[in-house]
C-alpha positions in Angstrom: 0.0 0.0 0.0 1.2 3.6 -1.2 0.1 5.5 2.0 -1.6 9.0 2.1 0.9 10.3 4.5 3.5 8.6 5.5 4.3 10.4 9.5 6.1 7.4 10.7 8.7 7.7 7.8 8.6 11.5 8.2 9.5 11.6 11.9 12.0 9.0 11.7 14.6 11.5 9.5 14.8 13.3 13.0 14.5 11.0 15.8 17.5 11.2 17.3 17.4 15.2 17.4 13.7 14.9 18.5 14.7 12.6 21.6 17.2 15.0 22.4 15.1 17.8 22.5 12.0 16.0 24.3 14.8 14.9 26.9 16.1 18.4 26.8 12.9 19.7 27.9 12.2 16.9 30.4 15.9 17.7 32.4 14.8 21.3 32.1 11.8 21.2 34.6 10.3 23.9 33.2 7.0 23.2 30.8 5.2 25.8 29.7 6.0 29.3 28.5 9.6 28.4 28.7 12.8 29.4 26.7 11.2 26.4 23.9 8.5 28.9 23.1 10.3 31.9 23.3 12.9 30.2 20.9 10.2 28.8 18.3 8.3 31.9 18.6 11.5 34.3 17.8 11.9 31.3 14.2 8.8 31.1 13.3 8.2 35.4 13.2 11.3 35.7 11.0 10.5 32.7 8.9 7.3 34.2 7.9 8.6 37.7 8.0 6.5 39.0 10.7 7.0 40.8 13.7 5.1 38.3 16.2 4.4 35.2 17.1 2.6 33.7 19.5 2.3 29.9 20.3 -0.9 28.6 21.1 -2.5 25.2 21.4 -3.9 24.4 17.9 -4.5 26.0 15.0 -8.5 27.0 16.0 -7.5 28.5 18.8 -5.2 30.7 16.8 -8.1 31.9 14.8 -10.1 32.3 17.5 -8.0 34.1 19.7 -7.1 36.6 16.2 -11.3 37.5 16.5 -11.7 37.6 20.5 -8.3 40.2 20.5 -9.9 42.0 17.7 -12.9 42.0 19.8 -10.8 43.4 23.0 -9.4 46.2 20.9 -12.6 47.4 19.8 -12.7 46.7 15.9 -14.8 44.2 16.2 -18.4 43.6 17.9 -20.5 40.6 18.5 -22.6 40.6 14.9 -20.2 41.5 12.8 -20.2 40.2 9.5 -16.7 38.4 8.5 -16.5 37.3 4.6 -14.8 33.7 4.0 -14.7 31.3 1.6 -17.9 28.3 1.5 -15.5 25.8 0.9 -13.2 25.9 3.9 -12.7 23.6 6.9 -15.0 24.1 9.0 -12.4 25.3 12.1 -12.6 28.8 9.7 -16.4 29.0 10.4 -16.1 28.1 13.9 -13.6 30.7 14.8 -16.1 33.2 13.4 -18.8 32.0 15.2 -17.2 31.1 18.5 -17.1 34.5 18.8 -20.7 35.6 18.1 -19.6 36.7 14.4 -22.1 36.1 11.5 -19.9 34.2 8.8 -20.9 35.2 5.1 -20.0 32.4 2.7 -18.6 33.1 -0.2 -17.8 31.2 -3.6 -14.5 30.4 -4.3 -12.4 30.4 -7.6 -12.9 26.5 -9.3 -9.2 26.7 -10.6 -7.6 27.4 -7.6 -10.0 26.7 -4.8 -9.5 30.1 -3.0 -12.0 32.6 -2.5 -13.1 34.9 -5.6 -12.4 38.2 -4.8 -15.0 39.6 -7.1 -17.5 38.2 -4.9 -16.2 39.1 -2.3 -16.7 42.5 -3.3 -20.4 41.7 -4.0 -20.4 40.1 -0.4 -19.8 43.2 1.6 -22.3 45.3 3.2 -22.2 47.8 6.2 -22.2 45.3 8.8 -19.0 43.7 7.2 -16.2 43.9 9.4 -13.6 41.3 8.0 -11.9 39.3 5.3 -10.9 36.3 6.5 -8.2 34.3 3.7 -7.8 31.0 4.0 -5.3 29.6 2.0 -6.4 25.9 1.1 -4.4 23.2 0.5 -1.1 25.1 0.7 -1.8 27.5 -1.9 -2.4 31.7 -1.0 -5.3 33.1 -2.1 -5.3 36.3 -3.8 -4.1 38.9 -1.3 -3.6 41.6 -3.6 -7.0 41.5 -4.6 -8.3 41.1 -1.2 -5.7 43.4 0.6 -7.3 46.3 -2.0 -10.5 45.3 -1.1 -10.0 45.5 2.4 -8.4 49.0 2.4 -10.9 50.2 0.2 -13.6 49.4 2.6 -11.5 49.7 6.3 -11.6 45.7 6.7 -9.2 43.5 8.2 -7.7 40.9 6.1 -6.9 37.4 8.5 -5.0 34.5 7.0 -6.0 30.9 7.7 -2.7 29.7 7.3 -3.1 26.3 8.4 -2.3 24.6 5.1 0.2 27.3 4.2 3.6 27.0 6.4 6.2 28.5 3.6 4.0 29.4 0.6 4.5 32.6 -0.8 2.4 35.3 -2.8 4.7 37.9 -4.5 7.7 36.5 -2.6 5.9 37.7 0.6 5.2 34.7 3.1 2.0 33.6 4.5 1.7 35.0 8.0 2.5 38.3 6.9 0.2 38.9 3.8 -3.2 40.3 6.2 -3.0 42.1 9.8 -2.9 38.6 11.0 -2.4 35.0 10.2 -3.3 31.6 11.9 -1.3 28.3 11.9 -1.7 24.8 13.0 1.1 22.7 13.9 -1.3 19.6 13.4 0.9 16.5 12.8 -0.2 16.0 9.4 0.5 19.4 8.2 4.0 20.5 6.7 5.2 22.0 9.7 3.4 18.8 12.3 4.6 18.7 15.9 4.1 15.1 17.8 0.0 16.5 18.5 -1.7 19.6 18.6 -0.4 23.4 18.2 -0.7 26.6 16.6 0.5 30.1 16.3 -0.7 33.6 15.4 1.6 36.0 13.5 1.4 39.4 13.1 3.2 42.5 12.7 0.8 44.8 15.3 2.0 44.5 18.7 -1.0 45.9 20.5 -2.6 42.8 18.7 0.1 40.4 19.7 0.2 42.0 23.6 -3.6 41.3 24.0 -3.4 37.5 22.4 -0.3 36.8 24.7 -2.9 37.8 27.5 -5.9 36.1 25.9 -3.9 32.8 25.5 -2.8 33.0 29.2 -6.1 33.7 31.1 -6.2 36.9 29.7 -3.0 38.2 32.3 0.1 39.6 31.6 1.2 39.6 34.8 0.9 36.4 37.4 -2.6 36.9 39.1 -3.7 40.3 37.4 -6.0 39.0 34.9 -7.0 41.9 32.4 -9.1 40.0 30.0 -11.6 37.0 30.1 -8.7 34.9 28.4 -8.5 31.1 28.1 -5.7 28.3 28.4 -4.5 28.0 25.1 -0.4 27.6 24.8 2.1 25.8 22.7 3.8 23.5 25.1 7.1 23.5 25.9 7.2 19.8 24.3 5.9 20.7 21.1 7.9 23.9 21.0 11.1 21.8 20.8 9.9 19.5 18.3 8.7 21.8 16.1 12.3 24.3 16.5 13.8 21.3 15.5 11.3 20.3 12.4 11.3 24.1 11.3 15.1 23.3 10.1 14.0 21.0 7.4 11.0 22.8 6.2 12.3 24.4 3.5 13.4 21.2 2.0 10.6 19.4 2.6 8.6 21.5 0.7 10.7 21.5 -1.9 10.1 17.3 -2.2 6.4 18.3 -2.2 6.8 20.5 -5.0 9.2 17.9 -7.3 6.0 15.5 -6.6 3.4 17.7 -7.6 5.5 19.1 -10.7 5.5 14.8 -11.4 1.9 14.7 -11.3 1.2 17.5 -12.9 3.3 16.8 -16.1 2.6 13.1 -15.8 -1.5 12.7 -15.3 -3.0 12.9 -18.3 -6.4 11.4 -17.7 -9.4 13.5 -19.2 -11.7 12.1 -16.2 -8.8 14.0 -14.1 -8.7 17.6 -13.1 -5.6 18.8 -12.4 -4.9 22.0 -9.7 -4.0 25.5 -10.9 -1.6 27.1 -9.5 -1.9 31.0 -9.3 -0.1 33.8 -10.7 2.8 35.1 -8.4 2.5 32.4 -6.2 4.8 29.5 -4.8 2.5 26.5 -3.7 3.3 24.4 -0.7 1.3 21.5 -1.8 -0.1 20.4 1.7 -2.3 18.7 -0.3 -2.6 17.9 -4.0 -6.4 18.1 -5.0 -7.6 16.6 -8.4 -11.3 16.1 -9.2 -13.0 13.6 -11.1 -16.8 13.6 -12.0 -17.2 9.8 -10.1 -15.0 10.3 -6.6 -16.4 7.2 -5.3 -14.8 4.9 -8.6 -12.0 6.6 -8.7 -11.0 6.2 -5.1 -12.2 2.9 -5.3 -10.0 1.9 -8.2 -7.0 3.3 -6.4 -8.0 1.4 -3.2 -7.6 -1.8 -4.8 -4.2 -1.1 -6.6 -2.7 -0.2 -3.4 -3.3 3.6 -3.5 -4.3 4.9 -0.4 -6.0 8.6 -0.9 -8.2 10.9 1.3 -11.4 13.3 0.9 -10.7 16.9 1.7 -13.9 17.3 2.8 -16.9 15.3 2.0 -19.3 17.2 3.1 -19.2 21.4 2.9 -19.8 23.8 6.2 -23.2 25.1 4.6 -24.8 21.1 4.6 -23.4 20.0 8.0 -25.8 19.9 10.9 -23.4 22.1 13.0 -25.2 24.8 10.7 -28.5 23.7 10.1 -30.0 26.4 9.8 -27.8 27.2 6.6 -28.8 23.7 5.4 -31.0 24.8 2.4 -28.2 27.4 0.9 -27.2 26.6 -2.5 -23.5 27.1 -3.2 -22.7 25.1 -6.2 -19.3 25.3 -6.9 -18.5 24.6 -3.7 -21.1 21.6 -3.7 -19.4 20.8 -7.1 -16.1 21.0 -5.5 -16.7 18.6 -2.5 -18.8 15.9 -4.3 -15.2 15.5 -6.1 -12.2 16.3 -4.9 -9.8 13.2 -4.1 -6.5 13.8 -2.4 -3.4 12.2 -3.7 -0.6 10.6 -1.6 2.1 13.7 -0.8 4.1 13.9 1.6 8.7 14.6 1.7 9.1 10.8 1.8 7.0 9.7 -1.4 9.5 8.1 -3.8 9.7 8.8 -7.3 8.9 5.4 -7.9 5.6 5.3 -6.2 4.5 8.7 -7.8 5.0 7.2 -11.5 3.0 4.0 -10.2 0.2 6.7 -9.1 0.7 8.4 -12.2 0.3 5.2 -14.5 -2.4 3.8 -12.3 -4.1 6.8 -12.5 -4.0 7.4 -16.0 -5.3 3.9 -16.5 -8.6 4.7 -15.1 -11.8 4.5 -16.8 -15.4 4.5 -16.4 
């Protein structure tokens, strides 16, 4: 079996520098908010080129806590309307809504699965208060469009980053495209830790000063609690792991790019959509998306030659019961785009050899 993601295999590169670090922070004594953090933190700012980072638990949390701090500051209010694309995971429409925001969904681009800024644009009204850009599947979505759109109107641009450690639009980072971005650290994801993490980067300190409050309990100081805040922190576990996987980013996203370059010059199926990749931008490939107009033979097929692949996401936020009331919208590009999507196996550790298998096996496929 060709696995979907490999993290076994992914991990093992770095064992030995990952047991010295977990050991590291076991001798140290000291767990949480530590000199790990600090360190990661201080990385993970320059890698993205922004001022801040701040290390929280997982990647919803960093979205969250973007909204609440937003909230704090005044530039938001319960109500508020925040524009994002129908077609997201639905921890983008939770963060919005955890904090008594209306979401407004929005259609995204069918080439490269991003929100369309021209209805975006169409989307706004005067209780619109934010843009928030996620960048699916590893790819940016068009912040020059949206960044006009948002000054044009006094919006704030947020990045859902999750999917997007690395990728760039006009050679500027994600993290630093919008007034403020949101990672996870989920394994899975390019930049994985051994469980759950995230970050929020942004260049505005008085934003960054009220999310290190928020994350803590809402205090800055031991026992002076400002804010309502929460518990939501990157360990000092995590923090090591991930200081140490940070290293090899770079080049692990370069092995996802030589994979999807493969696929994308090798498939040749007409049942087969092949991704788009954007103008100005560098794709990380957290995922690589095709669609077919029959997912379930396709997937199928692939099953029994050994193939393993994934859904990215079956069912869109507008028809899940989480949202019922939004049940009887009708969104059909994103419908379109989640009856068939079908993830492919990428990962750093894919050999060449079992991309041209999935290439061949794929172009092989018929109805």
């Amino acid at each position: 079996m060709i696995k979907f993601l490999d993290l076994q295999q992914v991990n093992a590169q770095y064992r030995e520098e990952l047991l010295a670090a977990t050991a590291r922070v076991i001798d140290s004594g000291w767990y949480i908010l530590g000199k790990e953090v600090s360190a990661f933190e201080q990385a993970f700012a320059q890698y993205c080129q922004a001022e801040h980072c701040l290390g929280v638990a997982n990647g919803l949390d960093a979205l969250i806590l973007i909204f609440r701090a937003y909230k704090e500051l005044g530039l938001l209010n319960e109500g508020d309307e925040v524009i994002v694309p129908a077609n997201t995971y639905i921890a983008s429409i939770l963060s919005i809504t955890e904090n008594n925001l209306k979401p407004v969904l929005v259609e995204p681009d069918l080439a490269t699965y991003n929100i369309a800024p021209e209805l975006v644009q169409q989307a706004i009204t005067s209780k619109t208060r934010a843009i928030l850009a996620v960048h699916l599947y590893g790819q940016c979505a068009d912040m020059p469009a949206l960044k006009k759109i948002a000054e044009d109107n006094n919006l704030l641009l947020i990045e859902d980053a999750a999917q997007a450690h690395g990728a760039t639009c006009l050679g500027q980072k994600a993290g630093s495209l919008g007034d403020a971005a949101g990672f996870s650290f989920y394994p899975g994801k390019n930049l994985g830790a051994l469980g759950d993490g995230g970050a929020v980067t942004t260049n505005n300190k008085q934003l960054a000063d009220v999310i290190n409050a928020l994350r803590n309990y809402g205090s800055q100081e031991k026992y002076v609690n400002r804010y309502q805040g929460l518990n939501s922190r990157l360990d000092e576990l995590q923090a090591a792991i991930l200081n140490i996987k940070l290293n090899y980013l770079d080049a692990e996203t370069q092995r996802r790019r030589t994979v999807a370059d493969q696929y994308l010059n090798g498939i040749n199926n007409p049942l087969i959509s092949l991704p788009t990749i954007a103008t100005n931008n560098r794709h990380v490939w957290h995922l690589f998306i095709i669609r077919t107009p029959d997912r379930a033979a396709l997937q199928n097929y692939l099953t029994g030659q050994g193939i393993q692949t994934v859904i990215h996401y079956p069912i869109p936020p507008h028809q899940q019961a989480a949202y019922e009331t939004w049940n009887t919208m009708q969104l059909p590009v994103t419908e379109k785009i989640h009856q068939e999507v079908l993830s492919l196996p990428m990962s750093p550790v894919l050999s060449h050899e079992d991309v041209v298998q999935i290439i061949g096996t794929i172009n092989e496929f018929s109805l």
